[in-house]
NUZA-315900 format. One record per residue (C-alpha): x, y, z; residue in one letter. Coordinates in steps of 0.25 Angstrom, whole numbers, padded with zeros to 4 digits, always signed. Layout:
BEGIN
+-------+-------+-------+----+
|    px |    py |    pz | aa |
+-------+-------+-------+----+
|     X |     Y |     Z |  a |
...
+-------+-------+-------+----+
//
This chain:
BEGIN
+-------+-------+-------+----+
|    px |    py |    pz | aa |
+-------+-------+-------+----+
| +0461 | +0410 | +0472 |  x |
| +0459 | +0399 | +0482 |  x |
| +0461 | +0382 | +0479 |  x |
| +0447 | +0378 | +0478 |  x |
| +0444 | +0363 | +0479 |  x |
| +0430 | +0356 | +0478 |  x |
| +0426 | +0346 | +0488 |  x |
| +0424 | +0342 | +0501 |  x |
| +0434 | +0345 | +0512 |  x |
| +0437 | +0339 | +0525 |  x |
| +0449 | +0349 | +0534 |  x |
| +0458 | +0340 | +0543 |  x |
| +0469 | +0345 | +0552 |  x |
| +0481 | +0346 | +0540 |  x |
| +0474 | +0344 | +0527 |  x |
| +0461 | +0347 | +0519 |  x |
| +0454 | +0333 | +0513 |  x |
| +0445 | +0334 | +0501 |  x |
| +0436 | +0324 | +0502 |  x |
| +0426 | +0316 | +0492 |  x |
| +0414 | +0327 | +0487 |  x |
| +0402 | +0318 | +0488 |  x |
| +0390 | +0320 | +0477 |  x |
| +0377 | +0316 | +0476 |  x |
| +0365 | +0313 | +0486 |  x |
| +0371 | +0296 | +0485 |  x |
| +0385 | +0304 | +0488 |  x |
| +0393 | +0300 | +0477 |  x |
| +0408 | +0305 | +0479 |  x |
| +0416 | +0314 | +0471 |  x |
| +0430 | +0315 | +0475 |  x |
| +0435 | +0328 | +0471 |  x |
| +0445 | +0331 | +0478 |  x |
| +0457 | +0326 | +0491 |  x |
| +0465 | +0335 | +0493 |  x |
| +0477 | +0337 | +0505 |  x |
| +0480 | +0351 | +0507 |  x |
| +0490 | +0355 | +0520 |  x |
| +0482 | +0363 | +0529 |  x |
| +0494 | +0369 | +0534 |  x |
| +0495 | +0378 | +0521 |  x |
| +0482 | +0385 | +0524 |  x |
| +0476 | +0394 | +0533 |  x |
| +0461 | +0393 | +0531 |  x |
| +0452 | +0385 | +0522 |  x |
| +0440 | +0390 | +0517 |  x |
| +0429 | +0381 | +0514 |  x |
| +0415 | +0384 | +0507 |  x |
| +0406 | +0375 | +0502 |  x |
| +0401 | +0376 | +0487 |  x |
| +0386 | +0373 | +0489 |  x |
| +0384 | +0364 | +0477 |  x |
| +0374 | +0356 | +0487 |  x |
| +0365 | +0360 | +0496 |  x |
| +0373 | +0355 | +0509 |  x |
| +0375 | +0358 | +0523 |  x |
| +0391 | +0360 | +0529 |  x |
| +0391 | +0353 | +0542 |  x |
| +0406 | +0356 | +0549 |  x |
| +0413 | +0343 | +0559 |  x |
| +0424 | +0346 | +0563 |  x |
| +0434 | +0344 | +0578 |  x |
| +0440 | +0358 | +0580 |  x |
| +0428 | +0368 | +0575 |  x |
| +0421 | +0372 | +0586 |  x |
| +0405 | +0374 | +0582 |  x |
| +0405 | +0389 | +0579 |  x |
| +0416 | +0386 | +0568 |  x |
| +0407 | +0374 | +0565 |  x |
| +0395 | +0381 | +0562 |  x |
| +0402 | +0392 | +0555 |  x |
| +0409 | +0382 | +0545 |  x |
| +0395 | +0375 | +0541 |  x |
| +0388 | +0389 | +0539 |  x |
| +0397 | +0394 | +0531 |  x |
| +0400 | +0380 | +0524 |  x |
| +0385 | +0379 | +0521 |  x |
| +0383 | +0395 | +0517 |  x |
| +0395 | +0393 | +0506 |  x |
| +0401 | +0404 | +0513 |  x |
| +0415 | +0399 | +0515 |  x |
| +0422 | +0396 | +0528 |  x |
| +0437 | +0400 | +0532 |  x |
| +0442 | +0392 | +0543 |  x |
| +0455 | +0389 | +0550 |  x |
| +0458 | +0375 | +0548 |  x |
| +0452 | +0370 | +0559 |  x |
| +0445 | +0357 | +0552 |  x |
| +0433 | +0354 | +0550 |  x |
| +0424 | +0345 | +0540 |  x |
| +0412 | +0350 | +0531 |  x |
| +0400 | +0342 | +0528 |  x |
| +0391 | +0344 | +0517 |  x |
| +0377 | +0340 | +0515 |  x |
| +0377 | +0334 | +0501 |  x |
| +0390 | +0332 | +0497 |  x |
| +0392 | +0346 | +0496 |  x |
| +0406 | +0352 | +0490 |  x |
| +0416 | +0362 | +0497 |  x |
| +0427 | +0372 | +0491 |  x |
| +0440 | +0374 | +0498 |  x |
| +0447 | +0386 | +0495 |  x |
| +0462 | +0387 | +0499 |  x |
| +0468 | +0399 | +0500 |  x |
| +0479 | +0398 | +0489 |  x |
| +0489 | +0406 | +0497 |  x |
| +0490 | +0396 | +0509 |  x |
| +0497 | +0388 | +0496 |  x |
| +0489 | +0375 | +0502 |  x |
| +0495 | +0361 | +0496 |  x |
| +0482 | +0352 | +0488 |  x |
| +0488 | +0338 | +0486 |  x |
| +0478 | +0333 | +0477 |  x |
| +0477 | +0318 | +0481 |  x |
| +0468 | +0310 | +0469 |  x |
| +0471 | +0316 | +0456 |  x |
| +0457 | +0315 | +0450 |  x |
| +0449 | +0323 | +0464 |  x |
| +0447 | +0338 | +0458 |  x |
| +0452 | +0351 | +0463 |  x |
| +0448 | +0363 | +0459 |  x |
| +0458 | +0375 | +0458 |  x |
| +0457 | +0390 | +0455 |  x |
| +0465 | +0391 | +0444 |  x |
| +0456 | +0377 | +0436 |  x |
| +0441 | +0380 | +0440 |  x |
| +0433 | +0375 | +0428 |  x |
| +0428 | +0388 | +0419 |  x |
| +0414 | +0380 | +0421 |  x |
| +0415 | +0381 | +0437 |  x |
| +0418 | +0397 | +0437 |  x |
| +0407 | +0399 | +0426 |  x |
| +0397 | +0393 | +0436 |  x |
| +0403 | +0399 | +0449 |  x |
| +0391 | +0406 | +0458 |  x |
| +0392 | +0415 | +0468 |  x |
| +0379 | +0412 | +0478 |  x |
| +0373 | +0425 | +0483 |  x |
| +0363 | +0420 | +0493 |  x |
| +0349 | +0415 | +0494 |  x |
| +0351 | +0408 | +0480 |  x |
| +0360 | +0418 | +0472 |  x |
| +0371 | +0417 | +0465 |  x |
| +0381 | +0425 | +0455 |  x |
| +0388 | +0419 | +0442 |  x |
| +0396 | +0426 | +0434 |  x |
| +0398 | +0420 | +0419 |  x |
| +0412 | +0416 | +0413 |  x |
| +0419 | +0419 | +0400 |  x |
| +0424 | +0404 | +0400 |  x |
| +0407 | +0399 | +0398 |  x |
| +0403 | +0413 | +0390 |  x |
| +0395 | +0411 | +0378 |  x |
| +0391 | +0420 | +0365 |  x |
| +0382 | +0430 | +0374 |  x |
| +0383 | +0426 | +0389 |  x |
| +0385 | +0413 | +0396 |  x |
| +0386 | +0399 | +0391 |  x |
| +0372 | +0393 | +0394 |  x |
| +0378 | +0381 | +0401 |  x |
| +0386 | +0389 | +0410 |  x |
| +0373 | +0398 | +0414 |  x |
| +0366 | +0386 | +0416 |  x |
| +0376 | +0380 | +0426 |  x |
| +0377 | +0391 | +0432 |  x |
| +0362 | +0391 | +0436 |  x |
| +0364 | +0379 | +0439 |  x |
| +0376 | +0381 | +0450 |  x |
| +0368 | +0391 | +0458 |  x |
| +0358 | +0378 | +0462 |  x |
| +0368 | +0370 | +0463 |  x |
| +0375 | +0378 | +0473 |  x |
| +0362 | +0385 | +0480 |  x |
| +0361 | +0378 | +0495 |  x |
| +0348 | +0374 | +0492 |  x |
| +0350 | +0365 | +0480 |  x |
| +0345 | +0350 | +0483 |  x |
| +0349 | +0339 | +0473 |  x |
| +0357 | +0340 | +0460 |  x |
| +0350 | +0345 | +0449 |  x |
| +0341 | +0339 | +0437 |  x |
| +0335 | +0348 | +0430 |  x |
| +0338 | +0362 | +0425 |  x |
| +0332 | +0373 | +0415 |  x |
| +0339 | +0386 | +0413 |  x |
| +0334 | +0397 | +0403 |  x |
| +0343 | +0406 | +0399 |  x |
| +0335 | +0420 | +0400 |  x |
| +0348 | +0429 | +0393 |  x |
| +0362 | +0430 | +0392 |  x |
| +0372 | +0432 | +0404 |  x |
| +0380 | +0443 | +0404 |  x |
| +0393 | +0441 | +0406 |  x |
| +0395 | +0443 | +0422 |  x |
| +0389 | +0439 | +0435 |  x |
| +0374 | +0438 | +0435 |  x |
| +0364 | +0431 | +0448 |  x |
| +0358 | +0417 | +0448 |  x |
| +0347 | +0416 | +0459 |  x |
| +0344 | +0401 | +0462 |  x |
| +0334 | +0395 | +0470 |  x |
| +0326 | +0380 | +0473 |  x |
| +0311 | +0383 | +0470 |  x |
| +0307 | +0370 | +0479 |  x |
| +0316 | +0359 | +0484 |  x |
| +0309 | +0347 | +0484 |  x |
| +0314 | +0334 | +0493 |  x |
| +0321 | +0330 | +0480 |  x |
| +0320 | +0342 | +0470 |  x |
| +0323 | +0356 | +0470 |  x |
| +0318 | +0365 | +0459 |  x |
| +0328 | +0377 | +0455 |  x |
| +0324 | +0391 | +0451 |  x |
| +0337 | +0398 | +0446 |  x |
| +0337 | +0414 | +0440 |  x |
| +0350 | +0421 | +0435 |  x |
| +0351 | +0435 | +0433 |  x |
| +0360 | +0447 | +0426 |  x |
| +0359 | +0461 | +0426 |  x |
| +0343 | +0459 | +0432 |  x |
| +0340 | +0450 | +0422 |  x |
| +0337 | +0434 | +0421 |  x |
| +0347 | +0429 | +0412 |  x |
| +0344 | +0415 | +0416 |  x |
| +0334 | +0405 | +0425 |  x |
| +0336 | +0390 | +0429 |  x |
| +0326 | +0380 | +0434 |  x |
| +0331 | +0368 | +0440 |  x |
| +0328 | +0354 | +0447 |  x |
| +0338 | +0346 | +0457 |  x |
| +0334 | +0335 | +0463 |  x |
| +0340 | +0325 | +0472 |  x |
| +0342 | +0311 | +0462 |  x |
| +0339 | +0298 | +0469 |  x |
| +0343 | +0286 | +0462 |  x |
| +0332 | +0280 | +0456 |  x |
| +0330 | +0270 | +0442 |  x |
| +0337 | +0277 | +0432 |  x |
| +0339 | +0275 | +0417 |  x |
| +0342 | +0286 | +0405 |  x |
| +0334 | +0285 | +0392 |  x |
| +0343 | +0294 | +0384 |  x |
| +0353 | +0289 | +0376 |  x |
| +0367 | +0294 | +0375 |  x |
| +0373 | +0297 | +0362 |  x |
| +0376 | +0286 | +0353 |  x |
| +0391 | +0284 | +0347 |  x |
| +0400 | +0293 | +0357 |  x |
| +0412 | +0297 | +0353 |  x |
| +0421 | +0297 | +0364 |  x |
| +0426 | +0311 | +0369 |  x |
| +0439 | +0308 | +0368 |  x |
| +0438 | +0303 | +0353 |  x |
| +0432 | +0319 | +0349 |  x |
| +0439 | +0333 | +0348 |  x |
| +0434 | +0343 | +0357 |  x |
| +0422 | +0353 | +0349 |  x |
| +0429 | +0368 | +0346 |  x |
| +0425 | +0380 | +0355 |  x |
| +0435 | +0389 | +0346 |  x |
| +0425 | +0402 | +0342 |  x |
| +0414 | +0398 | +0353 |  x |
| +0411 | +0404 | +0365 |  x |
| +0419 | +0402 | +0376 |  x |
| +0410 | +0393 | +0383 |  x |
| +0412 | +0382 | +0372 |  x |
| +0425 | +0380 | +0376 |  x |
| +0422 | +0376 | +0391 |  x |
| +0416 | +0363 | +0386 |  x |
| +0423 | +0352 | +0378 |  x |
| +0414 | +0347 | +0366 |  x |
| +0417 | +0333 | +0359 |  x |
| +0406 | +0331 | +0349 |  x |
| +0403 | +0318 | +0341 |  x |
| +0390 | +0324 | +0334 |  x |
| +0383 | +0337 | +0332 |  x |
| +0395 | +0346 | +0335 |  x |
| +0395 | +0361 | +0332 |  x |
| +0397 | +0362 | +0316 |  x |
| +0410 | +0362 | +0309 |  x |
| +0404 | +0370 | +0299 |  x |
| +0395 | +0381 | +0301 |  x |
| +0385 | +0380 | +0286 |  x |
| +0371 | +0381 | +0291 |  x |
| +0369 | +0368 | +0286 |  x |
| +0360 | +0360 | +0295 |  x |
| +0363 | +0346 | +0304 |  x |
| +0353 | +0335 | +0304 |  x |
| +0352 | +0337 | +0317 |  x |
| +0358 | +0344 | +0330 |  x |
| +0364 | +0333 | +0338 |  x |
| +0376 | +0333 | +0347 |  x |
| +0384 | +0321 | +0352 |  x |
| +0395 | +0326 | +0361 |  x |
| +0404 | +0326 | +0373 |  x |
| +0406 | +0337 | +0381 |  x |
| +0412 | +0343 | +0395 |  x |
| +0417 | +0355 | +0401 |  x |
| +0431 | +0360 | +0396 |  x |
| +0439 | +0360 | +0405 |  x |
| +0432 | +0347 | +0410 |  x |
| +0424 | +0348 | +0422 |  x |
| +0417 | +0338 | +0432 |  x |
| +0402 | +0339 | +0428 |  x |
| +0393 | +0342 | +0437 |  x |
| +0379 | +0349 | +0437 |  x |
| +0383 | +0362 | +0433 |  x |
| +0392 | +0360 | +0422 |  x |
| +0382 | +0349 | +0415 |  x |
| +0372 | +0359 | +0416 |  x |
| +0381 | +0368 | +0407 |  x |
| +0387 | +0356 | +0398 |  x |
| +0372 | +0353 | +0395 |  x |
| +0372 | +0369 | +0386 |  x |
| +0385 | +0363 | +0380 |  x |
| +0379 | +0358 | +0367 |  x |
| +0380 | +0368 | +0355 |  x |
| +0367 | +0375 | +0350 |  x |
| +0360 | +0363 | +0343 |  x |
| +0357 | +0374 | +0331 |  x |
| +0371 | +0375 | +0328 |  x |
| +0373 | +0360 | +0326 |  x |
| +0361 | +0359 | +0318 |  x |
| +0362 | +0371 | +0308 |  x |
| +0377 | +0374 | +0309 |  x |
| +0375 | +0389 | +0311 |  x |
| +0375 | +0397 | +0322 |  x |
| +0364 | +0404 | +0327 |  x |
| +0361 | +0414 | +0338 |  x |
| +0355 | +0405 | +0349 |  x |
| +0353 | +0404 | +0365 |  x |
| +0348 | +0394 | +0375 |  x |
| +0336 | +0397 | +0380 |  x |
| +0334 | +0387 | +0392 |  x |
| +0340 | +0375 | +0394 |  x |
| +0336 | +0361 | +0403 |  x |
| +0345 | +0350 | +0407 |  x |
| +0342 | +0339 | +0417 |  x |
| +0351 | +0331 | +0422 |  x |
| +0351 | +0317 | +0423 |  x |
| +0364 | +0315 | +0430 |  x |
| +0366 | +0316 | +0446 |  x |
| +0380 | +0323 | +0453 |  x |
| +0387 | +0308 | +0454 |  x |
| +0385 | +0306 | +0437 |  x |
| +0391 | +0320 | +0436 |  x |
| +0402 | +0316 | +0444 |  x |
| +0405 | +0303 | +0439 |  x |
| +0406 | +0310 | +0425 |  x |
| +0416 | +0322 | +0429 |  x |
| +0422 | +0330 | +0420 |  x |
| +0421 | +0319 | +0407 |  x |
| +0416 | +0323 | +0395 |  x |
| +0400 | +0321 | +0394 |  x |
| +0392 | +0316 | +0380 |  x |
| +0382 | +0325 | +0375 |  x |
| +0370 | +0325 | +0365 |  x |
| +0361 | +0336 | +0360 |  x |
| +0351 | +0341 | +0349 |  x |
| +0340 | +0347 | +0345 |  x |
| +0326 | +0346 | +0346 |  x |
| +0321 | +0359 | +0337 |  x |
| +0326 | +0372 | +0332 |  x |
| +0313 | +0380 | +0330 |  x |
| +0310 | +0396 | +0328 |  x |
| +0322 | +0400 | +0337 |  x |
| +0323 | +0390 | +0346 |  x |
| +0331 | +0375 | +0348 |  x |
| +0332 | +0366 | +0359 |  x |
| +0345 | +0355 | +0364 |  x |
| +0345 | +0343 | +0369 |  x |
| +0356 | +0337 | +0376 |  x |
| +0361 | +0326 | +0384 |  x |
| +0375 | +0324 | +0392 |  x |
| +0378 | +0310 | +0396 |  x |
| +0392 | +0306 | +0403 |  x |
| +0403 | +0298 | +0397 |  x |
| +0395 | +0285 | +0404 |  x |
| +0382 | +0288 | +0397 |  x |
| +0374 | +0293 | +0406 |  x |
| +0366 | +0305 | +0405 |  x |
| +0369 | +0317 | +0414 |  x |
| +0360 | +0328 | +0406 |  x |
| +0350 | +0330 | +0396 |  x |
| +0347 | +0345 | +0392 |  x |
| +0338 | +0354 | +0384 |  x |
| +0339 | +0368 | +0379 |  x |
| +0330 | +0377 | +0371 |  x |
| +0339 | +0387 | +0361 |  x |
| +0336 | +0400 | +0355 |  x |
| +0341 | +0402 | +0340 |  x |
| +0340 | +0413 | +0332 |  x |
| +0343 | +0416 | +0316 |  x |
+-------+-------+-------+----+
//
């Protein structure tokens, strides 16, 4: 398997340079990685962009001439991947795009890492989350995912991961404008374990908004649909209303909840709770209430960003549970989260632990609802969320 590394790139004559990934239409900077690797080790480097923005490559360079140019930007901008000889040249992206360099392993490159906290990611320590929502695009809006064992719940998929998975194929489709602020998936049935189809388009693009019709499909049937809005943000007055929890206990000072006996999926998030964790003892007597006071991330930790606080927003355990101590059959039947954060608070927060709050409005004839918000460790709210699940005695 080749050496991946996430960033942008700039090919001199005798090394490879990793420059700052920029984010954000004010083009706040993420540095994620510098690396120095000895061009004399390899014999080609394959370069293809990962189109998490909409983004056109533009090639610059001294010793290209223009039909190597052009090819270099078509299949830059296509995703398709190009293979050069290490003539260099420099890619462009509109938007602060990203690019993924593969090394062929067997050229036995040398990566001196230079600034231990820039990020490189390697084969052998991809994140469970990042292979769970891996797409393969098919054209004209398609794409194929395949669910994972690391996120599998008690009948199909983690409702988090599905979700983010949905929301990957817009944040990868070439016509995405904007990051997005509100989402609404409905989870139509279980996914078998397996690959199934998302189909993903932009139903109108406004000069600031884009409105997101998102289907996915197994076997020839719906299992799930999304509808979503992404805007672009322009800074304007601000202010948040909502409060964050009151008394926190810091994460450090708690013991991490148990995943021993649940699905697997439990055991890719790291739970501290300070209030309203799942019950020690399971007697069917009621709670006064169904409130939850906790800090939660991904496990391993992970750097948030849109896709994975999609997921950590289905994190909170069934609200019946907490409130009733028993279990009960239950499934999300549709679930809304807006986002209130933009890409530079996401960044800023990496891969920290975030403090969350839910409960309960009403548990009536079958069906409850959650609400929940997650804040980072500075107080500021990067979520709210709200769900509708079925129960049944």
């Amino acid at each position: 398997m080749a050496t991946r590394i996430v960033a942008a790139v700039d090919i001199e004559p005798g090394q490879i340079d990793l420059q700052p990934v920029a984010y954000g239409d004010r083009g706040c900077e993420r540095l994620v990685a510098l690396v120095a690797v000895d061009v004399a080790d390899l014999a080609t480097v394959a370069i293809r962009r990962l189109p998490i923005r909409r983004q056109r490559a533009e090639a610059e360079e001294t010793g290209l001439d223009r039909r190597q140019r052009r090819r270099a930007v078509s299949e830059a901008s296509t995703g398709a991947g190009t293979s050069l000889p290490l003539p260099y040249y420099r890619l462009f992206n509109e938007r602060y795009s990203m690019l993924c360099i593969s090394v062929n392993p067997e050229c036995s490159p040398t990566l001196v890492a230079r600034l231990s906290n820039y990020h490189i990611l390697m084969p052998d320590s991809e994140h469970p989350f990042d292979r769970a929502i891996t797409i393969d695009g098919l054209g004209d809006g398609r794409f194929v995912a395949r669910t994972t064992a690391h996120y599998a719940n008690m009948v199909g998929p983690f409702g988090g991961v599905t979700a983010a998975v949905l929301m990957q194929c817009a944040l990868e489709h070439p016509a995405r404008l904007g990051d997005p602020v509100a989402f609404t998936v409905n989870f139509a049935s279980a996914i078998g374990d397996g690959p199934y189809e998302i189909a993903a388009r932009p139903e109108r693009t406004n000069r600031s908004t884009q409105h997101w019709s998102i289907v996915a499909s197994q076997s020839g049937g719906v299992v799930a649909t999304a509808t979503g809005v992404f805007a672009k943000r322009r800074r304007t007055w601000s202010r948040t209303e909502a409060e964050p929890p009151l008394s926190v206990v810091p994460f450090d000072r708690l013991a991490p909840s148990a995943s021993a006996g649940r699905p697997p999926w439990v055991s890719r998030y790291e739970v501290r709770s300070m209030a309203g964790g799942m019950p020690s003892d399971w007697d069917g007597s009621e709670a006064a209430n169904s409130t939850s006071r906790l800090w939660v991330r991904d496990n391993p930790p992970r750097p948030l960003d849109y896709a994975s606080l999609t997921a950590l927003c289905d994190t909170f355990m069934p609200r019946i549970f907490i409130r009733r101590r028993m279990t009960v059959p239950i499934a999300t039947v549709t679930m809304t989260t807006y986002f209130h954060a933009d890409a530079q608070m996401l960044i800023a927060q990496g891969d920290r632990p975030l403090l969350g709050v839910a409960c309960a409005l009403n548990f009536r004839n079958g069906y409850f609802d959650q609400s929940a918000q997650l804040w980072d460790d500075q107080q500021r709210l990067l979520a709210s969320t709200h769900q509708l699940v079925y129960y049944r005695e």
